[in-house]
N, C-alpha and C positions, 0 to 999 in steps of 0.2 A: 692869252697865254702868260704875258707879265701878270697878269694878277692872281693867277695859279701858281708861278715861283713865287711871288712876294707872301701869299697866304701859307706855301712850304716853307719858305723862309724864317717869317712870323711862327709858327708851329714847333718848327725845328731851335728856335731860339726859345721859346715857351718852356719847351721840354727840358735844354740846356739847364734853365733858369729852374724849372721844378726839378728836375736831380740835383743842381748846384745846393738848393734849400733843403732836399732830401739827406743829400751827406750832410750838410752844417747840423741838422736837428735829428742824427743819426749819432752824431759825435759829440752833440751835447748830451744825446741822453744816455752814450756808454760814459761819459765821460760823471755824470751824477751817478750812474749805477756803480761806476768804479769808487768814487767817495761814499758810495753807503755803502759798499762791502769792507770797502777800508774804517768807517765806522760801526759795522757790524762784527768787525775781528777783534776792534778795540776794546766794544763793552762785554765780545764775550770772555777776552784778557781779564778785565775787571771784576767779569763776575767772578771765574775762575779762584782769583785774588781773593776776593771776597767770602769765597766758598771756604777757602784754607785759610783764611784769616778767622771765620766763623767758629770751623773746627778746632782750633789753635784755642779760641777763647773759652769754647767749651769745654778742652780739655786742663787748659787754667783753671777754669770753675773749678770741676770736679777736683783736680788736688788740692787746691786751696780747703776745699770744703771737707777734707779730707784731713789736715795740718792744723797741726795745734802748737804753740809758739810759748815755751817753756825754760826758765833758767839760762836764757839767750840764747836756744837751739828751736829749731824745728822740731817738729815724732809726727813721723808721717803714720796717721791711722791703718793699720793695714786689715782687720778687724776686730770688734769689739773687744779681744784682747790686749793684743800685740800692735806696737809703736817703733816703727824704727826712727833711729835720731838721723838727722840730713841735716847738712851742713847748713847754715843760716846763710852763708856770702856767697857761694853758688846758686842758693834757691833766692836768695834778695835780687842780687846782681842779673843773673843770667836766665831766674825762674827754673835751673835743672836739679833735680831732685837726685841728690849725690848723698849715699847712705855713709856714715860716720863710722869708723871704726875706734874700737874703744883698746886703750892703751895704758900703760900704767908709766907714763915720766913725766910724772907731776900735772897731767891732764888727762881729765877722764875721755875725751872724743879726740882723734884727727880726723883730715879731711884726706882722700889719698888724692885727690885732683887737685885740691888750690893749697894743698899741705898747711892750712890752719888748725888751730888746736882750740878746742873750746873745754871747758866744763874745769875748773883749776881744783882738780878733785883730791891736792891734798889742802886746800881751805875747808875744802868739805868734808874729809876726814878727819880733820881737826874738831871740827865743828860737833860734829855727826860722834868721835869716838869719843867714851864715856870713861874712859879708862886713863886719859890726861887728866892727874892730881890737880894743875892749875886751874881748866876746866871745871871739875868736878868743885873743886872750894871755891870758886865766885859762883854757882849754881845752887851746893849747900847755901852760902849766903841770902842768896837771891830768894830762895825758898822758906828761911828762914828767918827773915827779914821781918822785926814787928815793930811797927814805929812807937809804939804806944809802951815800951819798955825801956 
């Protein structure tokens, strides 16, 4: 009969001993499933990121490809005719394409967001009108000009 307790005994400490290794290697493997769900949240964060960082570039592309860089302004293509002018320091700076409104005090574009002024459209009236005498006689000149007299 001792050796029918002892062999219970033995049995019953076996058992102890295989649940004891049961939870250990129960709670190691929630314990790895718990760090790959925590790195399966991670890379899908990442893609995520990646997906709008994607989009973002693509949508760069297309206006850039779109922009033509003239007289120190932007003319964002809108099609085959028509150009609107955007501010050069918004669309360098910040990449937002911020349409110019055109003004007559002594600059042809402002900005209404970063309130810069571009295009100094009375140099260019100056330049441009044919009807300034000063103009006009250094141009006869220039026109008229024969070295050989």
């Amino acid at each position: 009969m001792s050796t029918i307790i002892a062999i219970i005994s033995s049995l019953i400490a076996l058992l102890s001993l295989s649940f004891t290794v049961f939870i250990y290697v129960k709670a190691k493997k929630d314990k790895h499933q718990d760090q790959m769900n925590r790195k399966v949240q991670i890379l899908e964060i990442e893609n995520e990121h990646l997906k709008r960082e994607n989009d973002r570039c693509k949508r760069q592309l297309s206006t850039y490809d779109k922009m033509n860089f003239k007289d120190g302004i932007y003319f964002f293509k809108e099609d085959e005719k028509s150009e609107i002018p955007v501010c050069p320091v918004c669309y360098g700076n910040e990449e937002k394409v911020i349409p110019l409104s055109q003004i007559n005090n002594g600059y042809k574009y402002t900005c209404q967001r970063c309130n810069g002024k571009f295009g100094d459209s009375t140099r260019e009236q100056d330049f441009f009108d044919t009807s300034k005498s000063e103009y006009n006689k250094e141009l006869e000149d220039i026109i008229h000009y024969n070295p050989f007299t």
